[in-house]
Backbone as CSV, one residue per row, in Angstrom:
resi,resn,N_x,N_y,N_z,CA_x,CA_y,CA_z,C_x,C_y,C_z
1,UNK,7.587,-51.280,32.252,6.404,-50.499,31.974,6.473,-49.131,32.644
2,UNK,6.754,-48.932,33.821,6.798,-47.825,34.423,8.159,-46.824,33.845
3,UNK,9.177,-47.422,32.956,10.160,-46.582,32.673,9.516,-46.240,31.138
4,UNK,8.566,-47.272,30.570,8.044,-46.327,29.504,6.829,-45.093,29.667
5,UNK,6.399,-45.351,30.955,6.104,-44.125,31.435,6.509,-42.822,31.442
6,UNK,7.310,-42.749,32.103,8.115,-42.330,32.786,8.474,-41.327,31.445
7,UNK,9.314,-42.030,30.303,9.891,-41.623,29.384,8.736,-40.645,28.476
8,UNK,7.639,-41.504,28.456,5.956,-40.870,27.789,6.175,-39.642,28.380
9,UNK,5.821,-39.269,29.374,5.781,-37.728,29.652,6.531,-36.959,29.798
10,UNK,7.952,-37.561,29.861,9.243,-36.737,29.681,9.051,-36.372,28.225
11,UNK,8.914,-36.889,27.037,8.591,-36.541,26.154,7.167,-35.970,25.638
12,UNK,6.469,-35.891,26.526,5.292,-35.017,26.637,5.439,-33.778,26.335
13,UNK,6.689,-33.889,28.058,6.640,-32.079,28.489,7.478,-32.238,27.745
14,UNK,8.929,-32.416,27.107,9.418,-31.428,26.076,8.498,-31.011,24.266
15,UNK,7.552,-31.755,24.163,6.670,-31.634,23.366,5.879,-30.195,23.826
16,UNK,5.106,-30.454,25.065,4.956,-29.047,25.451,5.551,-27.995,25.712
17,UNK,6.498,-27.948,26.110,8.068,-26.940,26.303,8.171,-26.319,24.784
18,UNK,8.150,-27.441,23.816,8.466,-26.619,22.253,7.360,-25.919,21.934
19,UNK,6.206,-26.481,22.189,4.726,-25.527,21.388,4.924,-24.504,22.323
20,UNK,5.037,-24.178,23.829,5.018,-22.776,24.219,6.102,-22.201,23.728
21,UNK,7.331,-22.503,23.400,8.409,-21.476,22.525,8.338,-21.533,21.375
22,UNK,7.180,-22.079,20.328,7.252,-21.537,19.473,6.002,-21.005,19.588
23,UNK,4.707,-21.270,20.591,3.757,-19.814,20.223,4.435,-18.777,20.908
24,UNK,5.283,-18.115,21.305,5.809,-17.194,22.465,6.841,-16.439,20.954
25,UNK,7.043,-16.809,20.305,7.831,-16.450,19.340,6.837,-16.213,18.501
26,UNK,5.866,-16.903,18.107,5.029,-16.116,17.230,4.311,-15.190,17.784
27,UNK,3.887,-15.034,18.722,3.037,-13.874,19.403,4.389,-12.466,19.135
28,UNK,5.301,-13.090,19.593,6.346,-11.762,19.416,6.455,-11.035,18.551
29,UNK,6.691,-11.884,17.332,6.491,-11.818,16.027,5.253,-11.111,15.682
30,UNK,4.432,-11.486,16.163,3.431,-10.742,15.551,3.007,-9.279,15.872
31,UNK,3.599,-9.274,17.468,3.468,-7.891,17.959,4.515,-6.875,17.837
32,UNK,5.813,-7.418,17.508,6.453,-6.366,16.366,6.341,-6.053,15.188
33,UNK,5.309,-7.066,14.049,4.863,-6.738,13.055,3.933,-5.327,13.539
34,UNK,3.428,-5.361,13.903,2.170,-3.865,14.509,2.775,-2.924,14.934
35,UNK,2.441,-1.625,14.344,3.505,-0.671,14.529,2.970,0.121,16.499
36,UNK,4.031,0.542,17.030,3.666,0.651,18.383,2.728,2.037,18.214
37,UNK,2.113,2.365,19.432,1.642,3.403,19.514,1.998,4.324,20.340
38,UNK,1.886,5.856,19.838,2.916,6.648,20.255,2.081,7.129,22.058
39,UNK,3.269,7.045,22.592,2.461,7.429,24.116,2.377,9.240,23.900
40,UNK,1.780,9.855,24.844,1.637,11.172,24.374,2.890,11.921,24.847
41,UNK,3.848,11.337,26.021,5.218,11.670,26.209,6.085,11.605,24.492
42,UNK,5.699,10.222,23.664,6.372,10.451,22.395,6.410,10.783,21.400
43,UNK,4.983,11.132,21.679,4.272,12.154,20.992,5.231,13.835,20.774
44,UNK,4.752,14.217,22.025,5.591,16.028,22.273,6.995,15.450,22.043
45,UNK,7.818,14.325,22.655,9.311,14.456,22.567,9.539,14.355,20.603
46,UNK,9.164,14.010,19.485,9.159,13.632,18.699,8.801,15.069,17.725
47,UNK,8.149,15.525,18.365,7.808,16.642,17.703,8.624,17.883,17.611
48,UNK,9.336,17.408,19.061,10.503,18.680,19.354,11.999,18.330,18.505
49,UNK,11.772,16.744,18.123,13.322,16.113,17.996,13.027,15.733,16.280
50,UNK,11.913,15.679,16.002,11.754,14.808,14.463,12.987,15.676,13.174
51,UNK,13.519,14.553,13.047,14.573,15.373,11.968,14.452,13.891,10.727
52,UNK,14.101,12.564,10.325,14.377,12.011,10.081,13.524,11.548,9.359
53,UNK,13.233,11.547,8.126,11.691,10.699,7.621,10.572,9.767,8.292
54,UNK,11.291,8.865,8.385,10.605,8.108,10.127,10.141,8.722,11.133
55,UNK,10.809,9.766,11.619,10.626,10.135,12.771,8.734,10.953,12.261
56,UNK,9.017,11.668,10.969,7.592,12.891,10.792,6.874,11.490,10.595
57,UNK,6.851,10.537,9.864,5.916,9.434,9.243,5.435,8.762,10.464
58,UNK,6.088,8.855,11.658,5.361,8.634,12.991,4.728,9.036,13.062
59,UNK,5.105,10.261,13.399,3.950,11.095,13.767,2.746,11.542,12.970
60,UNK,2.624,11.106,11.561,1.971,11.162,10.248,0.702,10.146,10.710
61,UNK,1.367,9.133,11.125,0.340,7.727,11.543,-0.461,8.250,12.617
62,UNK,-0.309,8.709,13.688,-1.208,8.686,14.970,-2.164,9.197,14.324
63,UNK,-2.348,10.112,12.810,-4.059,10.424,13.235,-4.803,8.928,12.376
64,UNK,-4.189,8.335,11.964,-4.748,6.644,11.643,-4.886,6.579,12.673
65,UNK,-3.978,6.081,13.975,-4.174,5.623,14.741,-5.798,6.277,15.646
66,UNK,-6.003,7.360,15.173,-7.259,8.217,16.257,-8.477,8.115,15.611
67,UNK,-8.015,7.781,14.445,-9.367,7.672,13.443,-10.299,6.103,13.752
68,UNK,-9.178,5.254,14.220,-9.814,3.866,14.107,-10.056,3.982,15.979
69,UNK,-9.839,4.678,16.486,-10.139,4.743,17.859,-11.578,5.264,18.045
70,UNK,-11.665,6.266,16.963,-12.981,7.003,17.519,-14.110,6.268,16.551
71,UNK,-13.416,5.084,15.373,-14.397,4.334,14.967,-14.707,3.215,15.895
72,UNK,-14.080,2.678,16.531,-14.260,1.836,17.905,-15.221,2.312,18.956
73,UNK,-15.223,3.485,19.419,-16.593,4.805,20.174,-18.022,4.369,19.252
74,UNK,-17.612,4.546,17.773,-18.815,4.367,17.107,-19.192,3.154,17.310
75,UNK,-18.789,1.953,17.001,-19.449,0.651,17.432,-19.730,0.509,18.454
76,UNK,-19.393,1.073,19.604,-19.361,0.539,21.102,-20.899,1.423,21.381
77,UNK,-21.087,2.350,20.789,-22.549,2.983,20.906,-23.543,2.647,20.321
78,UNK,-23.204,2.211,18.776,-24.094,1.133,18.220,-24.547,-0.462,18.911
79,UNK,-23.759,-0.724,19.812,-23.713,-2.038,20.083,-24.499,-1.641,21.968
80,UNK,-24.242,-0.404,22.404,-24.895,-0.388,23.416,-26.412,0.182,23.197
81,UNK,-26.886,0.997,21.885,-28.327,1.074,21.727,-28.548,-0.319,21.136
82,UNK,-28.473,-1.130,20.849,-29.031,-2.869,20.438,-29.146,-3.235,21.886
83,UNK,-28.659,-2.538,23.185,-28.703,-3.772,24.352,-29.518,-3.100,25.144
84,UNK,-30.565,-4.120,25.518,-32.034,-3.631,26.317,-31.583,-3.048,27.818
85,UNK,-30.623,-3.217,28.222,-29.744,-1.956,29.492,-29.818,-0.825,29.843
86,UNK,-28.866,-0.389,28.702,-28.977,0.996,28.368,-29.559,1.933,28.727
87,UNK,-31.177,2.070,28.625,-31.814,3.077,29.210,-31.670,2.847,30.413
88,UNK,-31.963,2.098,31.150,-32.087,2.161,32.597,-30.917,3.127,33.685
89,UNK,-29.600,2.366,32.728,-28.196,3.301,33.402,-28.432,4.973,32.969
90,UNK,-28.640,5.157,31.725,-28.867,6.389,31.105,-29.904,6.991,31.896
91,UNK,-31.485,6.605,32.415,-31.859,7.672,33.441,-31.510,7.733,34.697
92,UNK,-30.276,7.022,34.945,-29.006,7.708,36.507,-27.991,8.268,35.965
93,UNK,-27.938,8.688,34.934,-26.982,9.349,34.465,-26.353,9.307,32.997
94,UNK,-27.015,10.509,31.784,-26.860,9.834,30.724,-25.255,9.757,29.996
95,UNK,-24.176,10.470,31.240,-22.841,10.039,30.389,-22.192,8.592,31.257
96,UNK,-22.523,7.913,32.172,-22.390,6.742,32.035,-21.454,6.095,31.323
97,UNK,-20.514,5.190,31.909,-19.380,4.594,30.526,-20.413,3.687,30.057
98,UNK,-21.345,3.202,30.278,-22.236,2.005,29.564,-23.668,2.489,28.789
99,UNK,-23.487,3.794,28.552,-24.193,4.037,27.521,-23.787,4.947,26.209
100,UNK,-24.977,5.019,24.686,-24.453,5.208,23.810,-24.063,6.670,23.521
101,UNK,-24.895,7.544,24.890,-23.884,9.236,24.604,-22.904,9.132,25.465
102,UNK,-22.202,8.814,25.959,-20.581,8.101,26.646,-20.117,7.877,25.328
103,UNK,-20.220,6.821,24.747,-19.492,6.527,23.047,-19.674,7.356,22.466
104,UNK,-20.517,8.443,21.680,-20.585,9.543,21.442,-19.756,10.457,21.679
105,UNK,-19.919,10.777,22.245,-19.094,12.057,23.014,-17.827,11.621,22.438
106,UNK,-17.215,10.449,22.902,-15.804,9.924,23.184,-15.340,10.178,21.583
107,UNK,-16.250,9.200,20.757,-15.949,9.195,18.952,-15.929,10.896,18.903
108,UNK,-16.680,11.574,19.036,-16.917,12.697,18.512,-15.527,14.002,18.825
109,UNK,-15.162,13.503,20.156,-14.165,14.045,20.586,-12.458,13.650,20.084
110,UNK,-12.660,12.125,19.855,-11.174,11.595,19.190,-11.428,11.750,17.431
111,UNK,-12.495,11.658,16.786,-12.418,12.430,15.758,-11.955,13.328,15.551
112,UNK,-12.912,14.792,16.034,-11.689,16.134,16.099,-10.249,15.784,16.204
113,UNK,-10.134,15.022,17.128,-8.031,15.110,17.504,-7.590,14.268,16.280
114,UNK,-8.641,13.694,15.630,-7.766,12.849,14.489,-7.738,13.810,13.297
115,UNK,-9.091,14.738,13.492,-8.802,15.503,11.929,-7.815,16.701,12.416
116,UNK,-7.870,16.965,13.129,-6.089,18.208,13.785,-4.658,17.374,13.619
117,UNK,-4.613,15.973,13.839,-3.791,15.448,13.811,-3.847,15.357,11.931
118,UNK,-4.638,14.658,11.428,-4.208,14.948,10.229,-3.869,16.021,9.445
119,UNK,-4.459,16.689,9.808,-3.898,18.242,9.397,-2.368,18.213,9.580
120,UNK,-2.100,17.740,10.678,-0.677,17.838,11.397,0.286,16.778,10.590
121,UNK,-0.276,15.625,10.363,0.204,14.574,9.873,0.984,15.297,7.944
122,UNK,0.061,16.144,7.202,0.197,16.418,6.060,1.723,17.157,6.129
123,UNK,1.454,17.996,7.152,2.904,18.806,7.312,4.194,17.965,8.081
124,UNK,3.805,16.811,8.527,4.684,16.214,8.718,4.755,15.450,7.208
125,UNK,4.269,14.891,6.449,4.882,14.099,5.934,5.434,14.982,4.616
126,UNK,4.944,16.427,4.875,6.123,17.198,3.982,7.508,17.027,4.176
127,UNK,7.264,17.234,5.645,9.175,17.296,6.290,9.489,16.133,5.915
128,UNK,8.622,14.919,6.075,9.458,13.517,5.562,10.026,13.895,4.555
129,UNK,8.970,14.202,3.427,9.756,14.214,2.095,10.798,15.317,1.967
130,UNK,11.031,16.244,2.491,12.015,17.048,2.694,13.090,17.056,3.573
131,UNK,13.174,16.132,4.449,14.040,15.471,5.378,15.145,14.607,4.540
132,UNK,13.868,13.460,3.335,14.518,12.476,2.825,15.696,13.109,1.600
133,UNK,17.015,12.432,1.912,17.813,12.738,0.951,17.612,12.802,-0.985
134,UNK,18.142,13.727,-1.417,17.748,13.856,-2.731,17.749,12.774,-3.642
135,UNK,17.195,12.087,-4.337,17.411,11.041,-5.210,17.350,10.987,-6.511
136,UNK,17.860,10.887,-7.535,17.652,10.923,-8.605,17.086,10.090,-9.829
Protein backbone atom coordinates (compact mmCIF):
# COMPACT_ATOMS: atom_id res chain seq x y z
CA UNK A 1 0.00 0.00 0.00
CA UNK A 2 2.52 2.51 0.81
CA UNK A 3 4.50 1.75 -2.56
CA UNK A 4 1.19 2.49 -4.31
CA UNK A 5 1.48 5.61 -2.71
CA UNK A 6 4.35 6.43 -3.17
CA UNK A 7 4.02 5.71 -6.99
CA UNK A 8 0.35 7.97 -6.84
CA UNK A 9 2.26 11.06 -6.43
CA UNK A 10 5.24 10.31 -8.31
CA UNK A 11 2.82 10.26 -10.97
CA UNK A 12 1.05 13.20 -9.70
CA UNK A 13 4.05 15.41 -9.89
CA UNK A 14 5.03 14.31 -13.33
CA UNK A 15 1.34 15.01 -14.24
CA UNK A 16 2.01 18.38 -12.77
CA UNK A 17 5.54 18.88 -14.24
CA UNK A 18 3.67 18.37 -17.83
CA UNK A 19 0.67 20.94 -17.30
CA UNK A 20 3.35 23.63 -16.16
CA UNK A 21 5.41 22.91 -19.53
CA UNK A 22 2.79 22.95 -21.48
CA UNK A 23 1.08 26.20 -19.98
CA UNK A 24 4.74 27.85 -20.05
CA UNK A 25 4.77 27.09 -23.76
CA UNK A 26 1.55 28.37 -24.37
CA UNK A 27 1.95 31.58 -22.57
CA UNK A 28 5.16 31.87 -24.81
CA UNK A 29 3.35 31.25 -27.62
CA UNK A 30 1.08 33.55 -27.06
CA UNK A 31 3.36 36.38 -26.19
CA UNK A 32 5.23 36.07 -29.38
CA UNK A 33 2.04 35.99 -31.24
CA UNK A 34 1.70 39.97 -29.95
CA UNK A 35 3.75 42.13 -31.73
CA UNK A 36 6.45 43.78 -29.16
CA UNK A 37 6.40 47.30 -28.38
CA UNK A 38 8.82 49.63 -29.56
CA UNK A 39 10.88 51.11 -26.51
CA UNK A 40 11.57 54.79 -27.35
CA UNK A 41 15.50 53.82 -27.62
CA UNK A 42 13.86 51.64 -30.78
CA UNK A 43 12.01 53.90 -31.64
CA UNK A 44 14.96 56.85 -32.64
CA UNK A 45 17.47 53.78 -33.44
CA UNK A 46 14.93 52.56 -36.22
CA UNK A 47 14.29 55.66 -37.57
CA UNK A 48 17.92 56.42 -38.18
CA UNK A 49 18.51 52.66 -39.56
CA UNK A 50 14.91 51.73 -41.26
CA UNK A 51 15.85 50.53 -44.74
CA UNK A 52 13.58 47.41 -44.92
CA UNK A 53 9.73 47.16 -45.25
CA UNK A 54 9.49 45.79 -41.75
CA UNK A 55 11.62 47.94 -40.37
CA UNK A 56 9.06 51.46 -41.69
CA UNK A 57 5.82 49.01 -40.91
CA UNK A 58 7.24 49.13 -37.31
CA UNK A 59 7.38 52.05 -36.98
CA UNK A 60 3.91 52.51 -39.00
CA UNK A 61 2.30 50.48 -35.93
CA UNK A 62 3.34 52.55 -32.82
CA UNK A 63 0.73 55.14 -33.63
CA UNK A 64 -1.88 51.94 -33.20
CA UNK A 65 -0.03 51.24 -30.54
CA UNK A 66 -0.72 55.17 -28.93
CA UNK A 67 -4.08 55.27 -30.09
CA UNK A 68 -5.25 52.26 -27.91
CA UNK A 69 -3.12 53.74 -25.04
CA UNK A 70 -4.77 56.99 -24.92
CA UNK A 71 -8.13 54.94 -25.37
CA UNK A 72 -7.17 53.15 -22.09
CA UNK A 73 -6.75 57.16 -20.34
CA UNK A 74 -10.30 57.36 -21.69
CA UNK A 75 -11.78 54.48 -19.74
CA UNK A 76 -9.69 54.89 -16.75
CA UNK A 77 -11.47 58.48 -16.43
CA UNK A 78 -14.74 57.19 -17.24
CA UNK A 79 -14.41 54.53 -14.69
CA UNK A 80 -12.92 57.02 -12.08
CA UNK A 81 -16.04 59.65 -12.49
CA UNK A 82 -18.54 56.35 -11.74
CA UNK A 83 -16.38 56.00 -8.36
CA UNK A 84 -17.79 57.98 -5.34
CA UNK A 85 -13.73 58.84 -4.40
CA UNK A 86 -12.84 60.88 -6.77
CA UNK A 87 -13.88 64.14 -5.62
CA UNK A 88 -12.48 63.98 -2.39
CA UNK A 89 -8.69 63.27 -3.88
CA UNK A 90 -9.51 65.93 -6.62
CA UNK A 91 -10.09 68.80 -3.88
CA UNK A 92 -6.18 67.95 -2.66
CA UNK A 93 -5.25 68.13 -5.83
CA UNK A 94 -7.10 67.93 -9.11
CA UNK A 95 -4.15 66.18 -11.24
CA UNK A 96 -3.92 63.34 -8.85
CA UNK A 97 -3.14 59.83 -10.60
CA UNK A 98 -6.69 58.77 -9.14
CA UNK A 99 -8.69 61.16 -10.71
CA UNK A 100 -10.60 61.74 -14.06
CA UNK A 101 -8.44 65.10 -15.19
CA UNK A 102 -5.13 62.87 -14.55
CA UNK A 103 -6.81 60.45 -17.37
CA UNK A 104 -7.59 63.35 -19.33
CA UNK A 105 -4.78 65.07 -19.66
CA UNK A 106 -2.84 61.70 -20.16
CA UNK A 107 -5.55 60.50 -23.27
CA UNK A 108 -5.43 63.94 -24.52
CA UNK A 109 -1.74 64.13 -24.56
CA UNK A 110 -1.00 60.39 -26.09
CA UNK A 111 -3.62 61.18 -28.65
CA UNK A 112 -1.70 64.12 -30.09
CA UNK A 113 1.57 61.72 -30.17
CA UNK A 114 -0.63 59.18 -31.89
CA UNK A 115 -2.02 61.59 -34.52
CA UNK A 116 1.95 62.95 -35.23
CA UNK A 117 2.85 59.48 -35.18
CA UNK A 118 0.36 58.70 -37.72
CA UNK A 119 1.18 61.30 -39.78
CA UNK A 120 4.64 59.74 -39.42
CA UNK A 121 3.43 56.25 -39.81
CA UNK A 122 1.86 57.29 -43.61
CA UNK A 123 5.39 58.29 -44.69
CA UNK A 124 6.72 55.41 -43.35
CA UNK A 125 4.65 53.06 -44.91
CA UNK A 126 5.48 54.88 -48.21
CA UNK A 127 9.14 53.88 -47.71
CA UNK A 128 7.76 50.35 -47.01
CA UNK A 129 6.26 50.30 -50.22
CA UNK A 130 9.22 51.80 -51.80
CA UNK A 131 11.78 49.88 -49.91
CA UNK A 132 9.77 46.66 -51.07
CA UNK A 133 11.32 45.07 -54.15
CA UNK A 134 9.56 45.52 -57.54
CA UNK A 135 7.03 42.86 -58.35
CA UNK A 136 5.27 42.13 -61.18
Amino acid sequence: MLTSISRNSSWTSVALIAIAAALLVTVQDASAAQPKHLSKKEVVALITTAKSPEDHLRLAREADRLEVEAKDHDELAAAYRKSSTWQASAAKGPMRPDTPAHCEYFAKSVREAANAAREMAAEHEQMAKDAAPNRK
